[in-house]
VEXGUZA-114898 format. One record per residue (C-alpha): residue number from 0; residue in three letters; x, y, z. Coordinates in nm, 4 decimals, decimal comma. Layout:
VEXGUZA-114898
@seq:NUM type:ALA x:X y:Y z:Z .
...
This chain:
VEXGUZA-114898
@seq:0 type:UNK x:0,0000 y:0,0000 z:0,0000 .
@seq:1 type:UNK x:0,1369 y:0,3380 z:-0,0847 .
@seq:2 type:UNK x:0,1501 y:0,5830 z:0,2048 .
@seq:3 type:UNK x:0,2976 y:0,8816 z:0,0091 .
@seq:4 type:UNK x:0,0950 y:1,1850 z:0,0960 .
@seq:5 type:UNK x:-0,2165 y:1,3148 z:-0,1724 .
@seq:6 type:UNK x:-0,2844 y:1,6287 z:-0,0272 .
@seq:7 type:UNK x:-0,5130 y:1,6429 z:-0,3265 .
@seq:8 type:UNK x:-0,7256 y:1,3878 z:-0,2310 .
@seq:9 type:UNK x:-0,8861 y:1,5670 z:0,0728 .
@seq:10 type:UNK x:-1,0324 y:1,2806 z:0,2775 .
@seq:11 type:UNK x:-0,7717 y:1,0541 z:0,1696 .
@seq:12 type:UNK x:-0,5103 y:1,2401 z:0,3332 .
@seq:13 type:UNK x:-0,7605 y:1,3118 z:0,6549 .
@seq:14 type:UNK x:-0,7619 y:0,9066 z:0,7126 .
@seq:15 type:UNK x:-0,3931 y:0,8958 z:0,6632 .
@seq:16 type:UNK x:-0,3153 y:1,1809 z:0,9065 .
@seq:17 type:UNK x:-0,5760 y:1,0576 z:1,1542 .
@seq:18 type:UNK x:-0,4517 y:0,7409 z:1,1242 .
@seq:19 type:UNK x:-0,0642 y:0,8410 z:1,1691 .
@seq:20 type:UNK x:-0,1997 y:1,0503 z:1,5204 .
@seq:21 type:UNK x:-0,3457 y:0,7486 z:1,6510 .
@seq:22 type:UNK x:-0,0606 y:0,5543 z:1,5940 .
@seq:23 type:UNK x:0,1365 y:0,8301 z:1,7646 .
@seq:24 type:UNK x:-0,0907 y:0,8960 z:2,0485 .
@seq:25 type:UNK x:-0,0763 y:0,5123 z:2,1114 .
@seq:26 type:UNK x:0,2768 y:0,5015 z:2,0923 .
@seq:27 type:UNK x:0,3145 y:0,7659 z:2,3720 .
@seq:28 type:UNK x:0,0586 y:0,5545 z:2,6123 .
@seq:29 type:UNK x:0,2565 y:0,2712 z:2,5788 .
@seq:30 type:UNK x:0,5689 y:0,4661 z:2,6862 .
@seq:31 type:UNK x:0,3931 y:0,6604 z:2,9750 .
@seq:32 type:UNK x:0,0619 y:0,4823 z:3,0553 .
@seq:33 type:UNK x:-0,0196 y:0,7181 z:3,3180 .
@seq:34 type:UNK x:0,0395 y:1,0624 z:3,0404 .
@seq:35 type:UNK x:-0,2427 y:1,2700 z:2,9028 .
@seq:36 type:UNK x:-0,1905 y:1,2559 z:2,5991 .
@seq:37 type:UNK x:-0,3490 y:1,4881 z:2,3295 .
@seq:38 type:UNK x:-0,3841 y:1,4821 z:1,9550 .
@seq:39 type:UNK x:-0,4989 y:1,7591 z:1,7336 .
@seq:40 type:UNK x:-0,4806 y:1,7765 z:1,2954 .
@seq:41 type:UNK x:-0,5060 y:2,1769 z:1,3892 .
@seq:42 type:UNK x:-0,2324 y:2,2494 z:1,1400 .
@seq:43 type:UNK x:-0,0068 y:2,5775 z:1,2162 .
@seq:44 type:UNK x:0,2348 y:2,6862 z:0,8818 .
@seq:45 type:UNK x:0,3821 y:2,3418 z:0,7881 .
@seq:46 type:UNK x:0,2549 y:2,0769 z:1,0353 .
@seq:47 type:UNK x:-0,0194 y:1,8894 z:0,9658 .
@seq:48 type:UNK x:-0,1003 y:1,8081 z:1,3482 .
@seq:49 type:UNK x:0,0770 y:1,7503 z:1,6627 .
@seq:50 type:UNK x:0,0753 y:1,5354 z:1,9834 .
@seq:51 type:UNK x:0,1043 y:1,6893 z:2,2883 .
@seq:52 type:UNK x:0,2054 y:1,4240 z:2,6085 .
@seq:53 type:UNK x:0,1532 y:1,5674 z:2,9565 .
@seq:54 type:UNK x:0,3654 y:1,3089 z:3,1881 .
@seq:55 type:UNK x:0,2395 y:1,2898 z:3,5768 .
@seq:56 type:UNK x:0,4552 y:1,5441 z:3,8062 .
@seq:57 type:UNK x:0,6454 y:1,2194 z:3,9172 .
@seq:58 type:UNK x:0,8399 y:1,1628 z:3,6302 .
@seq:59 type:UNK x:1,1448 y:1,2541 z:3,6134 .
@seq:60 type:UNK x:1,3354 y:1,5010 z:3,3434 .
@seq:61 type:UNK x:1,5490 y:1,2278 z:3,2161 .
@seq:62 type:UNK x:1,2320 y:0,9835 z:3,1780 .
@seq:63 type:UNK x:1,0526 y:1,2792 z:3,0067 .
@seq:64 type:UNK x:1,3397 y:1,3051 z:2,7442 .
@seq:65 type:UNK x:1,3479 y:0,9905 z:2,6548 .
@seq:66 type:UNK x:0,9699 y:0,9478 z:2,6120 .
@seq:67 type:UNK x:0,9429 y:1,2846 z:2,4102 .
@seq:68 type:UNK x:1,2686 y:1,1662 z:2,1922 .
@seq:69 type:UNK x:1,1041 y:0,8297 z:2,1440 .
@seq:70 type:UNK x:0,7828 y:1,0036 z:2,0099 .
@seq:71 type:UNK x:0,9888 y:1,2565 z:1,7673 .
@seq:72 type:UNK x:1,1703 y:0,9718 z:1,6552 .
@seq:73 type:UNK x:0,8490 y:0,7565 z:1,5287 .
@seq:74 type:UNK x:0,6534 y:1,0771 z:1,3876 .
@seq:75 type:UNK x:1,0768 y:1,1079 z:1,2002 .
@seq:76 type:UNK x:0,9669 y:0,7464 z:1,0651 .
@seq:77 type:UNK x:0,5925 y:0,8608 z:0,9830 .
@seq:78 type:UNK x:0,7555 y:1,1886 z:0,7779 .
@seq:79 type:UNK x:0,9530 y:0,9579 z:0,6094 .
@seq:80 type:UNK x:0,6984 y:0,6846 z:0,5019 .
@seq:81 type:UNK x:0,3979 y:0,9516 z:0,4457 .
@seq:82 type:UNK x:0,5515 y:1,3008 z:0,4301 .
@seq:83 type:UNK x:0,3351 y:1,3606 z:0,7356 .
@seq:84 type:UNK x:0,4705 y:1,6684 z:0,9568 .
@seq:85 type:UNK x:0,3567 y:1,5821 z:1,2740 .
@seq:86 type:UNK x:0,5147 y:1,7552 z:1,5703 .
@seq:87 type:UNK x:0,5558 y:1,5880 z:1,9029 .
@seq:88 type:UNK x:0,5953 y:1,7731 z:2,2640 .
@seq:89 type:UNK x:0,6240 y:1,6614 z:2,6152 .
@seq:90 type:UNK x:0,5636 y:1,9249 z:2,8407 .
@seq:91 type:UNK x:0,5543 y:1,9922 z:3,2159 .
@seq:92 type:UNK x:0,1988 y:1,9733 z:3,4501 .
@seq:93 type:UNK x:0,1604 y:2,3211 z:3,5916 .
@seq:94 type:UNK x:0,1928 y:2,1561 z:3,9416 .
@seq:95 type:UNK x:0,5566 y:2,0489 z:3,8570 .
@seq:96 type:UNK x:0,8166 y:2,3034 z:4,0533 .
């Protein structure tokens, strides 16, 4: 099956992006069962969506890292399969000091 991105093809490439957040948003579960974890096809300039993970205050910096590296490194995969610019954050609870 060809992946390649049809931005053309409207709906085609809405099922192909909602598909590739899924995957994503799954991904970051499985990392960090106990994250929020938020997906959105709001598109700003170039990106056709993002994830955003919110890890419990527990966590520490290094495990936050490697989680949010993890992430960018499978949407890196998904870019280069689909041409899909998905970007991928981690970021701090506002009860973290």
């Amino acid at each position: 099956m060809d992946l390649r991105l049809n931005r053309d093809d409207y709906r085609e490439y809405r099922e192909l992006l909602d598909a590739k957040l899924t995957e994503l948003a799954l991904y970051a579960k499985e990392l960090c069962p106990e994250a929020v974890v938020k997906a959105s096809s709001t598109s700003y300039e170039d990106e056709d969506g993002h994830i955003d993970i919110f890890p419990p205050p527990s966590l520490s910096e290094e495990e936050e890292e490697r989680i949010e590296l993890a992430v960018a490194a499978r949407a890196g995969d998904i870019f280069e399969e689909t041409g899909l610019f998905i970007l991928c954050a981690v970021f701090d609870p506002p009860d973290k000091p």
